[in-house]
Phi, psi and omega in degrees: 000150195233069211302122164244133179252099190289142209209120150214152194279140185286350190275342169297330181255346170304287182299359181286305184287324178297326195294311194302316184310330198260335177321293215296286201346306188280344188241014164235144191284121184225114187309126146131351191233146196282140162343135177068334180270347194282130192290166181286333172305325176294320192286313151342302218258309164269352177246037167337304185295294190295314183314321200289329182288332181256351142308279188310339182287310196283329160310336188275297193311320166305305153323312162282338181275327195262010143312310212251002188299320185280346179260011167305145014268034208259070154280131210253306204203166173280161185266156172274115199279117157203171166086038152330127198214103185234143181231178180291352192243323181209148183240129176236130180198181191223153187216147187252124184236134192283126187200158164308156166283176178268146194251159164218112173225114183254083178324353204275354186264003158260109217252165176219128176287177230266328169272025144296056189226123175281141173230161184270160194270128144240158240282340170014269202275341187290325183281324167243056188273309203268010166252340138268007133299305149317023211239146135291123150305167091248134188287146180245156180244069171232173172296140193283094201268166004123109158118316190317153171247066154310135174249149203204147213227134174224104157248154167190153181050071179033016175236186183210174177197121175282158170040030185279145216234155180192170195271103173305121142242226189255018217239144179330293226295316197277340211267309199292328177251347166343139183107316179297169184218174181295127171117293187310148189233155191189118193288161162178170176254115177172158175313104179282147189291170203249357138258020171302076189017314220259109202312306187302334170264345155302117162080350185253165192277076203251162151237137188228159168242154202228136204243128183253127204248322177212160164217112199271132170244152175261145172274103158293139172298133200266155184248095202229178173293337187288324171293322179287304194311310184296335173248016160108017174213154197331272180282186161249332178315322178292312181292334164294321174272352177276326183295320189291310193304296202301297175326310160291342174283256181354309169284320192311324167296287188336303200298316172317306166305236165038282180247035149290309198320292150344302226245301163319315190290302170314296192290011146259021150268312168321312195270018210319349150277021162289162195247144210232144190273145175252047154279337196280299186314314169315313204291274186318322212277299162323299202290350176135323202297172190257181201307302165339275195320317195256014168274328165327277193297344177279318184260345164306297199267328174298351173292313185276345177286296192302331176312292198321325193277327183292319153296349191060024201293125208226150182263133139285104186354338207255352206296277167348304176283327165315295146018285209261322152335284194333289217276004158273323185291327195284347183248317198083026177271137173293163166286334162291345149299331191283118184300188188271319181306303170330302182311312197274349173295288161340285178320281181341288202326288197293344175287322159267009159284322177296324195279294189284319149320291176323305184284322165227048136274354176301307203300296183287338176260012189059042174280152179250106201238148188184000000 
């Protein structure tokens, strides 16, 4: 909580009351005066109580916003009025506002091991992930090797199944026949794959006679300009930098999560007494987590609130209406439908996305901030 201490001049509220009085003038009713015609003195003078209360609400309010203007939008709760102190010259009083606390954290103690380092991927296994796809059968009259697409005739337990077909790997099953060729037959004992049709021999340990009816190699596509052209691009250097931008966007976030989270955790061991609104907690609380979880996550963000406010970290406009595009095309909202509470949801995002960048280049480079 965050103590503001309020002062306003009763000569303050006076002009408060002339302003408001005229404000009234055209929309309030006064016996003896036609709508709008009642002098501003009169409208004072009877209506005296209600002007001093709502004078006194917009100065308080005022006071309080541009106290509290840097800790926008990371307001928790409305704020609370107490200890009223009032004379004829001045209502003095003090107000508590759930906002982050001020942090003293010396980041330089935060260390990132040597594999927190994002690093780029490489494209490898993508391209020949995307050259078994592309792959050609052809059927071989050679021995059944690793990779093979076999088709195979099975009887046991007085039943059968003609052309069932599967991928050679390193599995008992696949062990048993290697070696084998098209045409050959071979009684034997194993363990069966668990999709196999035939229920007594699915996932179990049988004997069958087993028939190799065809054997197949898959032919990979050689990785050239004519293979990217086939999947829509110039070249193979294009189909490599697209593979690369992606592959690398995609992990690279992944790596990113990963170790803010790291970085996060270290700098709340550091803060582990910041004081947390439990309006936040409540909030996370709402949101599903159990008590545990969400006093956690309740200190995660004030921490990441308090960097903001402390660095001052400000939206640029245009941030914002991007923002706020997105998240109108995806609901199918105008942006003129969206209340302030959306808005102010959006801000929270992008200010703390700024507050978790910040922390961890603080973090790689050991700057000591305190």
């Amino acid at each position: 909580m965050h103590s503001i201490k309020i002062n306003i001049k009763e000569k303050d509220i006076e002009k408060e009351m002339d302003n408001l009085a005229k404000d009234w003038k055209k929309e309030v009713m006064i016996s003896g005066f036609r709508k709008g015609k009642a002098p501003v003195e009169i409208i004072k003078s009877r209506l005296r109580d209600k002007l001093h209360r709502e004078s006194l609400q917009r100065l308080i309010q005022e006071q309080i916003v541009s106290a509290t203007d840097k800790y926008e939008p990371f307001i928790y709760s409305p704020p609370e009025l107490q200890n009223l102190n009032e004379s004829d010259e001045n209502i003095e009083f003090e107000a508590l506002v759930d906002v982050p606390p001020d942090i003293d954290i010396d980041f330089c103690k935060i260390k990132l091991d040597k594999e927190d380092v994002i690093k780029e991927v490489d494209i490898n296994s993508e391209l020949k992930r995307l050259q078994e796809i592309n792959s050609e059968l052809r059927s071989v009259n050679k021995p059944i090797k690793k990779g093979d697409v076999v088709f195979i005739d099975i009887k046991a337990n007085d039943e059968s199944i003609s052309n069932y077909s599967f991928t050679v790997n390193d599995d008992s099953f696949s062990k048993k026949i290697k070696g084998l060729k098209a045409g050959d037959e071979k009684e034997l004992e194993t363990e069966f794959p668990k999709d196999i049709p035939i229920e007594t021999l699915s996932g179990k340990k049988e004997k069958a006679t087993i028939k190799i009816v065809e054997v197949k190699k898959k032919i990979l596509p050689e990785l050239n300009d004519e293979f990217a052209k086939d999947l829509g691009f110039n070249n193979l250097e294009e189909l490599k930098s697209h593979l690369k931008e992606g592959i690398n966007k995609e992990t690279q976030e992944n790596q990113k999560e990963k170790i803010m989270n790291k970085v996060l955790q270290k700098a709340l061991d550091l803060a582990k007494d910041i004081e947390v609104s439990p309006t936040l907690i409540e909030i996370q609380k709402r949101e599903g987590l159990s008590e545990e979880e969400a006093i956690k996550r309740a200190k995660e963000l004030t921490l990441i609130d308090a960097i903001a406010v402390k660095e001052g970290f400000t939206i640029e406009e245009n941030e914002l209406d991007e923002w706020l595009e997105k998240i109108s095309e995806s609901t199918d909202n105008e942006l003129e439908e969206m209340g302030e509470e959306a808005i102010r949801f959006v801000k929270l995002h992008i200010l703390r996305n700024k507050s978790l960048d910040f922390l961890l280049e603080k973090a790689k480079e050991g700057v000591s901030y305190a």
